[in-house]
N, C-alpha and C positions, 0 to 999 in steps of 0.2 A: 543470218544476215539478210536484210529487208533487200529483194530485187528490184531493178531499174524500172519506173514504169514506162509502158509502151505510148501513153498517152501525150498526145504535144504539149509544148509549155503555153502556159498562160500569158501572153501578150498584153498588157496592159497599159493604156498613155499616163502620164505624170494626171490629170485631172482626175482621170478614174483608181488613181492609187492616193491620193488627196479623199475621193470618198470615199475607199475603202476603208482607210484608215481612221479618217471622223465617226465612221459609223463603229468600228472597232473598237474604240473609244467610248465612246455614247453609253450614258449611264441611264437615257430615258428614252431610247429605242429599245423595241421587242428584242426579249432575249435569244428568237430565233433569226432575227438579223443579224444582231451580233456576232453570233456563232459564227452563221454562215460570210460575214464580209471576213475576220478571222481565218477561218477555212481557205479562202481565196486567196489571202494576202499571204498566210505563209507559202502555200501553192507556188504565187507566183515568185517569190522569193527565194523556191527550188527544194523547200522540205518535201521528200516524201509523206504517203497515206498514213504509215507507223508512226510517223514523228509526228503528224500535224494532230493524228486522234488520241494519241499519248498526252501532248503539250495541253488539247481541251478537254481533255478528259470525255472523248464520244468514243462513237464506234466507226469503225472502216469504213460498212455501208453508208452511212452518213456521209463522210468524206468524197466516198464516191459520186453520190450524188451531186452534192453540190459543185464539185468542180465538173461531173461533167454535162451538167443544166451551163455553165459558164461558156464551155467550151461550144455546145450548139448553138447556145441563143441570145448568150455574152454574159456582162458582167448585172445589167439591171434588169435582167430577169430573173438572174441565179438569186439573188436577194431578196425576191418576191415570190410567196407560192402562188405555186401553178392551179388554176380554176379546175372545180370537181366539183363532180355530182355530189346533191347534197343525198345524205341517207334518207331511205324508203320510212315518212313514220309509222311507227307503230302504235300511234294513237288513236283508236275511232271514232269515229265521230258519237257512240254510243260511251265511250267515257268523258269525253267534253260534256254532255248531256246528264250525265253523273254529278263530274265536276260544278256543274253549273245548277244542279239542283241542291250541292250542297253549301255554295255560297250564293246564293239568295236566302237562305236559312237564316238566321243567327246563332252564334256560337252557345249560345245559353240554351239552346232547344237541342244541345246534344251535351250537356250537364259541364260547359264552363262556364265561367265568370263574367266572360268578356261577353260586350252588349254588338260589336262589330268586329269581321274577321281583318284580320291583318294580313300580306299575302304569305307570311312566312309560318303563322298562326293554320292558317287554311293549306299550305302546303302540308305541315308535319301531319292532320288530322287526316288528309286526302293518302300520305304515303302510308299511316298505320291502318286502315280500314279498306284501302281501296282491293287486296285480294281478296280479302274477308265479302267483298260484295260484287264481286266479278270481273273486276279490273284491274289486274294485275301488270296492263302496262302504263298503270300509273304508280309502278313505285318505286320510281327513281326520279321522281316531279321535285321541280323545288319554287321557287318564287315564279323563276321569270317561265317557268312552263304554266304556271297559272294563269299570271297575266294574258301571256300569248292567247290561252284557251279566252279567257273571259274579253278582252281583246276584240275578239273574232266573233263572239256568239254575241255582249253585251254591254254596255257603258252605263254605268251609273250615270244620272242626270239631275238635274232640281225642276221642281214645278212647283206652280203658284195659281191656285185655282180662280179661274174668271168668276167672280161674283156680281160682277156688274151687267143687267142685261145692255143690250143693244152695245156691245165693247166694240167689235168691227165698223159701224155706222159711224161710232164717233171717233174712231179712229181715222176715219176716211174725211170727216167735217176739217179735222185738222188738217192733216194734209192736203185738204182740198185749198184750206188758206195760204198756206206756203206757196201752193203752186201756183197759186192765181198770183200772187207775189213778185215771183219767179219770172212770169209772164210777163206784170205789168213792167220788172225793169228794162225787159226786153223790146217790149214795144214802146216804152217813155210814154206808159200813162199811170193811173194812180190807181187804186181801187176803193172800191165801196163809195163810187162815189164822187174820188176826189178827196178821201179822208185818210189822213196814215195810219198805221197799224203800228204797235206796239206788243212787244211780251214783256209780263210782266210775272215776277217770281220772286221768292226768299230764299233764303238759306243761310243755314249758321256754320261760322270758322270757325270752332273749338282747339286749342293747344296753343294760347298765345303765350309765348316763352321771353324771359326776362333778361337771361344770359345773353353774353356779348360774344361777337364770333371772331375767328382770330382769321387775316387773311393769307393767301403765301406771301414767304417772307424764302428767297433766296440762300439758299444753304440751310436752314432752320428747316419748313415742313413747306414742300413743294403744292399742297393744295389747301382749300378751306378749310378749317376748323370750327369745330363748335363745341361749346361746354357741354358734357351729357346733364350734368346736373343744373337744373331749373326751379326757378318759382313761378308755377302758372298762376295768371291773372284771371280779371274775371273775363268769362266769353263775351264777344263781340259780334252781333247779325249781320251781314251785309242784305239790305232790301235792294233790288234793281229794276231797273227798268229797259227794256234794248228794243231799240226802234226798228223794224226789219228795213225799211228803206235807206235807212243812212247809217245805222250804225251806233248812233246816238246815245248816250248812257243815259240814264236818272238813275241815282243811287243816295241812298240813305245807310248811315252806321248806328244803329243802337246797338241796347243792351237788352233789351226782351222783343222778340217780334210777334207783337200783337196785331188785334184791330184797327187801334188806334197810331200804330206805326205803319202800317199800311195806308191807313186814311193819309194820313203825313206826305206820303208817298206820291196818291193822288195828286195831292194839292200843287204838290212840284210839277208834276208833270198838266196839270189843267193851267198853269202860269205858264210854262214852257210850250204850249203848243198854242195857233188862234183860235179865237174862241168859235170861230164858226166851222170847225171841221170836229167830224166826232173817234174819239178814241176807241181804237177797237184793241182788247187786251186778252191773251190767250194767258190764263191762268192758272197752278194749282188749286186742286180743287180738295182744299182745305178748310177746317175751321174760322178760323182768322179771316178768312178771304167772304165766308158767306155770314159774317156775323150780321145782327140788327143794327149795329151801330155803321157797319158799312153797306149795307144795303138802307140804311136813313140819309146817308151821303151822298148818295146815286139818288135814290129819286127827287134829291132838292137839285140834283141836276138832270134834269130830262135832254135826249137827245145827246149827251154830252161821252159817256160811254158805254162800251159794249161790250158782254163779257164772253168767253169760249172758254170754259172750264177743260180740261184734261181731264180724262178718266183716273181711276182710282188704279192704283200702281201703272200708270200710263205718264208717271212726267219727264221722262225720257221724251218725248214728245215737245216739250218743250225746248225751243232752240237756245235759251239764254241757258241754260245747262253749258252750253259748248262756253260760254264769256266765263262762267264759274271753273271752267276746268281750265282753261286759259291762265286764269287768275290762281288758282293754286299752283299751277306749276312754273308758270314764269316770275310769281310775286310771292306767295304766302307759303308756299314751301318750307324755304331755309330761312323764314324772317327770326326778330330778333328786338324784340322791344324793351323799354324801358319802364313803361305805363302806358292802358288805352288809349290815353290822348294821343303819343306816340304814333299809337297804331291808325288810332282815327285819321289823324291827318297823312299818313303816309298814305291809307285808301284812297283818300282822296285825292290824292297824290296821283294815285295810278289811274283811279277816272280821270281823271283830265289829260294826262299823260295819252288814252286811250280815244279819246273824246278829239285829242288834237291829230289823232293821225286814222278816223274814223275808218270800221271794215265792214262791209255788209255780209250777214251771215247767210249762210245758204244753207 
């Protein structure tokens, strides 16, 4: 027969036997919580160490434990394990160096199939070979000890090689416009002059979608819907134009963005500004942009624009970027047409819309 134990009873207020018992319960807490709030609650209920390690099927010492971590340090510590040294590893830094020379490799230079390691791929090949080459405290490695290793030593990256001489200079020409920009809002004067500055850019919206979208409807589907299945139309360009000092949109919709759609473009914006100040346009520095037919249109206007090309994989630099990202994700995201015209005029919708509550980009 199980003897009395010498240990005092567990004390516990009605709040703290409310999360005992929730946690006791709990089918998505750690199953060494459970145990242990368990452990506690029969405890304090008056079950002896036999009955309580019997009923969960543990052992004594267990038992013991936890109830007497409660008893020194109370109830929301016994629930919690106690902080410990983590183990000394056993990995040197001469098997990371291993490690690391076998995944910069590829898996085909050691006779698989595969063109890139996988980390689970690179685990199994690093636990069958790694005694065989000296490293035997690598084998019991599995994914996330690779990671760790390559983690630590190295990160995959992308790069994209500078082909353009002079890339920093003209990176600096740009930015140098911005700032002067910047500047003159500061001080309420103008620059170059007295003549405003414009950016001007393209880009195409591709996935114009025909389907109709359902809104919530109270008891029915509490957020937006939308058909998956579509009939895409044909694609739709937006051409723009953004004014750094006000805000100002010119924009154009076609359906191919050529030279001639840009010239277009122009035209709006030479009607749109007076004729005595000259346009200064930081542009892509694309085909369409340097054609004969748009460089014949410039010089039947002398003095009238000016251009500041962006480098080649540099149009990040361009600030009307930021009005295109604007516009996909406040407007053309979840849109929803019927036909281009449709679409046309909802753009146009949203310039103005834009146009009437102007922001100056920075």
């Amino acid at each position: 027969m199980p003897t009395k134990t010498k240990r005092l009873p567990l004390n516990i207020t009605d709040e703290e036997r409310q999360k005992l018992t929730k946690i006791a319960q709990s089918r998505s807490a750690p199953y060494w919580k459970v145990r242990r709030a368990q452990i506690l609650e029969q405890y304090a209920d008056g079950s002896n160490f036999t009955e309580i390690a019997a009923a969960l099927r543990t052992t004594r010492r267990i038992v013991y434990q936890c109830v007497d971590r409660a008893l020194q340090m109370g109830i929301a510590r016994a629930l919690e394990d106690m902080p410990h040294a983590r183990r000394p590893t056993k990995i040197l830094p001469e098997d990371e160096a291993w490690v690391m020379q076998i995944a910069c490799r590829k898996p085909k230079d050691f006779g698989y199939t595969a063109e890139l390691w996988t980390r689970q791929s690179l685990a199994k090949h690093i636990r069958e070979h790694c005694v065989d080459e000296g490293h035997p405290a690598l084998s019991k490695a599995v994914k996330a000890t690779v990671q760790r290793i390559i983690n630590r030593q190295n990160k995959a990256r992308y790069y994209l090689e500078c082909r353009e001489p002079g890339f920093e200079t003209r990176v600096k020409g740009v930015l140098l416009i911005y700032r002067n920009i910047a500047t003159a809002h500061v001080e309420g004067l103008k620059t170059t002059n007295g003549k405003p500055t414009n950016i001007v850019t393209d880009d195409k919206k591709p996935g114009v979608l025909s389907a109709h979208g359902l809104s919530p409807v109270p008891g029915e589907h509490a957020t937006h819907e939308n058909d998956y299945e579509y009939r895409p139309l044909r694609t739709t360009s937006i051409l723009a134009a953004l004014d750094l000092h006000n805000g100002h949109i010119t924009a154009k919709v076609v359906q191919r963005h050529g030279a001639c759609e840009f010239i277009k473009l122009l035209q709006d914006m030479d009607t749109h500004y007076p004729e005595d100040v000259m346009i200064r346009i930081i542009i892509n520095n694309r085909s369409a942009n340097i054609s004969r037919g748009m460089q014949k249109y410039i010089a039947d206007k002398p003095d009238r624009f000016s251009y500041v090309h962006t480098l080649k994989h540099g149009s990040r630099l361009n600030l009307i970027e930021t009005l295109f990202s604007k516009t996909i994700y406040a407007f053309l995201r979840h849109i929803r047409v019927e036909s281009c015209d449709e679409l046309e005029e909802r753009i146009f919708k949203w310039i103005d819309e834009i146009n009437a509550a102007q922001v100056i980009h920075k």
